[in-house]
N, C-alpha and C positions, 0 to 999 in steps of 0.2 A: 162063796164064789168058787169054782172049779175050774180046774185048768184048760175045758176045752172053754168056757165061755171067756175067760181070759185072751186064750189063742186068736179065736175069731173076733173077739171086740181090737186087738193088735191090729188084726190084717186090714178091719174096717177105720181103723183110726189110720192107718197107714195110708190108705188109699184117698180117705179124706184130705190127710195133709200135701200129697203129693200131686189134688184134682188141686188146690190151692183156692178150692171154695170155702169161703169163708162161714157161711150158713150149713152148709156139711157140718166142717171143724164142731164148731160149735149148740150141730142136734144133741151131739149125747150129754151136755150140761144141765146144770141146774140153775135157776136164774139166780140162788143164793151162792153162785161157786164163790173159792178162794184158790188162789194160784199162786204162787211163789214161783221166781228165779232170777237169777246173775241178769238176765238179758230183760227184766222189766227195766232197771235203772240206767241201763245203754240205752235204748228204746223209748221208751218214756221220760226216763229224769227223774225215777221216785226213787229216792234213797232206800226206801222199805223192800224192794223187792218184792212187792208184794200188789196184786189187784185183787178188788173185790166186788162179784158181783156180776152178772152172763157182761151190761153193759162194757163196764171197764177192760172182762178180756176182748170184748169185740174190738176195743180202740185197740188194747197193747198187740194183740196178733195184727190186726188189720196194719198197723204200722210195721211190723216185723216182717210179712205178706209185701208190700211196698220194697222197704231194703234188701229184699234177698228173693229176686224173681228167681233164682236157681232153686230156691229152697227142694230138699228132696230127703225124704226117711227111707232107710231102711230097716225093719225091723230086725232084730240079734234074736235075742230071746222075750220070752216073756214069763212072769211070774205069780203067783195066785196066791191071797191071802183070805182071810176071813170076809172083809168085805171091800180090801182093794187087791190092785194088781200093780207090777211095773211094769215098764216098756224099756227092755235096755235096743235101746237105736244107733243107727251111725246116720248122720247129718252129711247133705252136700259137701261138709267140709273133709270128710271123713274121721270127723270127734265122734268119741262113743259119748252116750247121754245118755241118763236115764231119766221114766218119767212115772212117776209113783199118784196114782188114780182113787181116789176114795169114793166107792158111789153110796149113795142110799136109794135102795131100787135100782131102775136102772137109767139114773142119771149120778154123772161123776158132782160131787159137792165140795172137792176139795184135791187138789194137786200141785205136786213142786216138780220141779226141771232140778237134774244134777249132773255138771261136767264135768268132767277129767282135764287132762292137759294139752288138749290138741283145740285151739279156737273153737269155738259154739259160731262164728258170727267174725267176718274180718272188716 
C-alpha cells in the first residue's frame, strides 16, 4: 500500500463517517471483517471488545451512530503500511484516536480503534 492510496482512502473514510451513513461506512469492508475497541463494551455490553463479521459492525456502529448524533472525524495524519494504514483522528469530543485498517485487496478484513486520555464518547 502507498501513501497516496492511504491519504485518499482517510479523506474518503472521513467523509463517510461525517455523511453518518451507515452503508457508506461500511462499503470498504469485508463481510469477514474483525474490529476491536474500548467503545464495543460501552455500546454493546461485550466484554471482548471485540465484533465479528460486516453484520455485528453494522449493529455496533449503528448503535454508536444513534448515541452520538454529533459524531464528527477529523482526520490528523495518516499512515502506510505493507498492507494496512492508520487513521490518527480527532473525534467530536476532541480525543485523538487512532484507527489501524488491515485490507486484503481493497476491502478492510480487520481493524482496532485506539484512545488516549481525552473521552472517546461522554
Amino acid at each position: 500500500m502507498d501513501l497516496a492510496f492511504a491519504q485518499k482512502f482517510a479523506t474518503e473514510w472521513q467523509d463517510a463517517w461525517n455523511s453518518h451513513d451507515l452503508d457508506r461506512i461500511l462499503a470498504h469492508y469485508g463481510e469477514d471483517v474483525t474490529f476491536s475497541s474500548p467503545m464495543i463494551e460501552r455500546f454493546n455490553g461485550d466484554p471482548s471488545g471485540r465484533v465479528r463479521g460486516k453484520a455485528a459492525l453494522r449493529e455496533y456502529w449503528s448503535t454508536g451512530l444513534s448515541r452520538m448524533p454529533d459524531l464528527h472525524f477529523e482526520v490528523m495524519d495518516v499512515r502506510a503500511g505493507v498492507d494496512s494504514l492508520v487513521i490518527d483522528f480527532r473525534n467530536q469530543f476532541g480525543g485523538r484516536v487512532y484507527e489501524v485498517l488491515t485490507f486484503r485487496g481493497d476491502r478492510i478484513i480487520a481493524g482496532f480503534g485506539a484512545y488516549g486520555t481525552v473521552p472517546a464518547a461522554h
